[in-house]
SEBAZA-287120 format. One record per residue (C-alpha): residue number from 1; residue in three letters; chain; x, y, z. Coordinates in Angstrom, 3 decimals, always signed. Layout:
SEBAZA-287120
    k    r  c        xx        yy        zz
  NUM  ala  A         X         Y         Z
...
end
This chain:
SEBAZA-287120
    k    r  c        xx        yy        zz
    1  unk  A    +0.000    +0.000    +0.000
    2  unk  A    +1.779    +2.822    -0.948
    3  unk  A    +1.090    +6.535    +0.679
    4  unk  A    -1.547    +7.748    -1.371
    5  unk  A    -3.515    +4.962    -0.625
    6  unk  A    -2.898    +5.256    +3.171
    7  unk  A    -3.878    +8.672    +2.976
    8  unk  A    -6.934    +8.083    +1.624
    9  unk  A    -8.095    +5.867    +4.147
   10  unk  A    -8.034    +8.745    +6.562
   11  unk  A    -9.800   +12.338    +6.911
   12  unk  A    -9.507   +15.543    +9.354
   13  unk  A   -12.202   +15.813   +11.915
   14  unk  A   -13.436   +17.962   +13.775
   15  unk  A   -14.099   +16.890   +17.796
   16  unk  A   -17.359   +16.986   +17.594
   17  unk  A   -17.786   +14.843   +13.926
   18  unk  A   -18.546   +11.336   +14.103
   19  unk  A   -18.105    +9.137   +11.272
   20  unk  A   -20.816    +7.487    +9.356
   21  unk  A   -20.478    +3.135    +9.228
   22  unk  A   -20.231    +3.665    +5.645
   23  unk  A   -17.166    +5.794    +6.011
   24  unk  A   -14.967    +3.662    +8.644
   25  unk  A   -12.997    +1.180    +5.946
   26  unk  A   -10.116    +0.170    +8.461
   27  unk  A    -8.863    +0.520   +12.162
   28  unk  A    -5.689    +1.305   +12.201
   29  unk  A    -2.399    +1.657   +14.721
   30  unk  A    +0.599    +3.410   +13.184
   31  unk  A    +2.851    +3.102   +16.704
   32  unk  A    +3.541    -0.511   +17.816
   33  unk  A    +6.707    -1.972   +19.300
   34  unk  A    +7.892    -5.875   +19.344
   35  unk  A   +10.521    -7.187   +21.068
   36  unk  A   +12.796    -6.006   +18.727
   37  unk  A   +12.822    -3.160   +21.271
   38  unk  A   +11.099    -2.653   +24.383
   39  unk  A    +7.641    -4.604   +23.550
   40  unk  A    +6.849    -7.829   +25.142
   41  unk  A    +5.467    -9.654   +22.723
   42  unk  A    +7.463   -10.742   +18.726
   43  unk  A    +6.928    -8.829   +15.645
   44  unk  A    +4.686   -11.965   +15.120
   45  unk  A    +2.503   -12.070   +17.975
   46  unk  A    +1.947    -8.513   +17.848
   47  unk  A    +0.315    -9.208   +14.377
   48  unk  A    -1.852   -11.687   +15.455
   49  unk  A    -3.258    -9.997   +18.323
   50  unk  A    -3.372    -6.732   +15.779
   51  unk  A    -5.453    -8.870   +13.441
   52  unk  A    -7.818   -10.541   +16.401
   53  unk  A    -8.542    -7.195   +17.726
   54  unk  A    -9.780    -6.051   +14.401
   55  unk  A    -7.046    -3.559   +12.992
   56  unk  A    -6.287    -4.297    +9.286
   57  unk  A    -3.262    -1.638    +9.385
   58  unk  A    -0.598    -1.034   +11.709
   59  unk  A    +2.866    +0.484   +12.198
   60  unk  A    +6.019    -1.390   +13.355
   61  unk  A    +7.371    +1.398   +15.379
   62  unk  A   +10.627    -0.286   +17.294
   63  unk  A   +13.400    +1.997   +19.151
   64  unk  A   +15.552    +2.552   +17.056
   65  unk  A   +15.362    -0.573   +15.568
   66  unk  A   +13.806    -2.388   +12.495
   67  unk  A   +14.949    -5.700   +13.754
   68  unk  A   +10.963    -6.758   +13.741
   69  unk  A    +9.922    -5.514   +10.487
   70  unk  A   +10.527    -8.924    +8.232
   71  unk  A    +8.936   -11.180   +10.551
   72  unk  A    +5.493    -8.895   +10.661
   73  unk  A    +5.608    -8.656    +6.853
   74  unk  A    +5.673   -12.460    +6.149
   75  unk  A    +3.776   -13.082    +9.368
   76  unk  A    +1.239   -10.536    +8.173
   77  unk  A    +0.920   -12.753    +4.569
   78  unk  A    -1.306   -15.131    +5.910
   79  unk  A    -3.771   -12.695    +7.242
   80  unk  A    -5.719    -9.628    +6.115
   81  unk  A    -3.471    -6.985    +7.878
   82  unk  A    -0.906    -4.483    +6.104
   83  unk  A    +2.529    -3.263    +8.029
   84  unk  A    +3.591    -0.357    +7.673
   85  unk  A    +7.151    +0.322    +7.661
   86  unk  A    +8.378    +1.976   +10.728
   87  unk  A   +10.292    +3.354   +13.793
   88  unk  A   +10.525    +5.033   +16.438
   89  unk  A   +14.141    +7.520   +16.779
   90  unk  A   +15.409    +8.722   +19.803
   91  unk  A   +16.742   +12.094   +19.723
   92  unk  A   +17.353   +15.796   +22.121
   93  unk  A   +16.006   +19.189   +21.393
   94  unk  A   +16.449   +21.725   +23.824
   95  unk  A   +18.100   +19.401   +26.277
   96  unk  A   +14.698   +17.499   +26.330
   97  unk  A   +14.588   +13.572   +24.964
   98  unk  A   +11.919   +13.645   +21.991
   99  unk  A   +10.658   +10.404   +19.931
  100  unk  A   +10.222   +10.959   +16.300
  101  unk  A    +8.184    +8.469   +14.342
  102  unk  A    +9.248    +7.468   +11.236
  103  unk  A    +7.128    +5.989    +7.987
  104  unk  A    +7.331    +4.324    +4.673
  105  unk  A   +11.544    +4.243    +4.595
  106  unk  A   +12.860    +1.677    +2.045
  107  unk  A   +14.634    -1.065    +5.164
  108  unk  A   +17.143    -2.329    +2.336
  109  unk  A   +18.927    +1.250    +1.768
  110  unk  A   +22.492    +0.140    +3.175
  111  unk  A   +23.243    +3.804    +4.023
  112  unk  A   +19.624    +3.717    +6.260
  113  unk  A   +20.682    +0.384    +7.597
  114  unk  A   +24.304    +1.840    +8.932
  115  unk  A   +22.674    +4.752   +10.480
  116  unk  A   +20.478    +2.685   +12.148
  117  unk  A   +22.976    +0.187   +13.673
  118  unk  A   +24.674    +3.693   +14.788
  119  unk  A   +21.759    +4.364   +16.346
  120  unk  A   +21.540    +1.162   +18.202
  121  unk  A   +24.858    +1.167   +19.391
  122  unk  A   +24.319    +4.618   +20.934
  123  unk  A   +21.497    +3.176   +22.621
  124  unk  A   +23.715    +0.415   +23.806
  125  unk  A   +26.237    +2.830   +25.475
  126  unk  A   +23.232    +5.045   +27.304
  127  unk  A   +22.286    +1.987   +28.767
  128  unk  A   +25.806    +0.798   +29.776
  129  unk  A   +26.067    +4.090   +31.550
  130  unk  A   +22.901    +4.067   +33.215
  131  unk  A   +23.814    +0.480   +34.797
  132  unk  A   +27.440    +1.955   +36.013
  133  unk  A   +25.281    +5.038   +37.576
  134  unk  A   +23.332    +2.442   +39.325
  135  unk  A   +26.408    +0.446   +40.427
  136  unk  A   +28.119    +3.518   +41.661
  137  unk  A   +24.551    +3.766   +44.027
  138  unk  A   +25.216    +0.713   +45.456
  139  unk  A   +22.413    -0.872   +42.874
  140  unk  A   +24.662    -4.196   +41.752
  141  unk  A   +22.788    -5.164   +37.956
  142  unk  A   +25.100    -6.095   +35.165
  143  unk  A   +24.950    -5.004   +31.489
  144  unk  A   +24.466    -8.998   +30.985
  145  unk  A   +21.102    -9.152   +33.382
  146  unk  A   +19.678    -6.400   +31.539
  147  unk  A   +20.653    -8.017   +28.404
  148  unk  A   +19.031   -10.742   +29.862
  149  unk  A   +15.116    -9.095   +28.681
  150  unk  A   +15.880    -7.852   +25.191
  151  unk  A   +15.252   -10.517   +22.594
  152  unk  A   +17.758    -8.031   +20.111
  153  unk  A   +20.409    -6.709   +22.058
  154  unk  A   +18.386    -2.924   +21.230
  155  unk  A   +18.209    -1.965   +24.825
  156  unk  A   +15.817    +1.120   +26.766
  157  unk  A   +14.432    +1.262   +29.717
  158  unk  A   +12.394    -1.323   +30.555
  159  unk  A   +15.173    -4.079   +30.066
  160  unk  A   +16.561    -2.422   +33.063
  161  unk  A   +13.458    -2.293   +35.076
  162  unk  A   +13.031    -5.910   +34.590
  163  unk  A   +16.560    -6.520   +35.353
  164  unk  A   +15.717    -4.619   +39.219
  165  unk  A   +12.825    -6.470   +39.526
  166  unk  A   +14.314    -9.953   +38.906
  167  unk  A   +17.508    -8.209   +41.413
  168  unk  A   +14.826    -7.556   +43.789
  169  unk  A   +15.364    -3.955   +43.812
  170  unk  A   +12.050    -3.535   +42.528
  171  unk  A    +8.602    -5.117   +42.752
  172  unk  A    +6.760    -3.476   +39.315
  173  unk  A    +7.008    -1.770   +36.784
  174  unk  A    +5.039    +1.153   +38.284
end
């Protein structure tokens, strides 16, 4: 489905609009995440469950990462469900962390690829410096516990959250 084609699916509303049956043609999610980053469930299952709960588009938005995006697309064969192409970039303005999602990139451009494993890697290092913080607090995880939750090796957040709850530093995630 190419962007056109997307676009037409959608329109501008205003709050108080509804939409007639005869207009609603597909649900849609444009901002998903596998465990090809921090989601808990494979580019594959999150298909599936995409499909069972009715959406017939959706976005593979991983961190940094599109690890996930070849096992939607030939998971997503067998049913009635298009995946989008996408991901989710980490980046600072103004000294402030901002995500910035990102559509309809061609995954096989080597010189996208690159930039992406650069991206990765960067990730890689935060995260080795946020466990060394923690040691330094007297918070004992290793790089290889948190490594321990991420299917990939792309690292955020979470991964280390489980790692302090398996430590027993922590009881949940909230």
């Amino acid at each position: 489905m190419n962007w056109k084609e997307l676009a037409s699916l959608f329109r501008i509303t205003k709050p108080s609009e509804k939409f007639s049956d005869s207009e609603i043609i597909s649900k849609a999610d444009l901002h998903m995440h596998t465990t090809a980053s921090d989601g808990f469930f494979s580019p594959s299952e999150v298909v599936k469950k995409s499909f069972d709960a009715g959406l017939r588009i959706i976005g593979i938005t991983d961190h940094d990462s599109i690890d996930g995006l070849k096992e939607a697309k030939e998971y997503a064969k067998n049913l009635n469900i298009d995946v989008i192409n996408g991901i989710e970039l980490s980046a600072e303005f103004e000294d402030k962390e901002v995500h910035i999602l990102g559509y309809f990139f061609d995954e096989t451009n080597s010189e996208f690829t690159l930039k992406i494993d650069e991206f990765k890697n960067q990730r890689y290092q935060r995260i080795i410096n946020f466990v060394e913080k923690l040691n330094q607090k007297q918070i004992s995880i290793s790089i290889d516990d948190v490594l321990e939750f991420s299917k990939t090796g792309t690292l955020g957040r979470p991964h280390i959250a489980q790692a302090l709850i398996k430590k027993g530093y922590a009881s949940n995630f909230y």
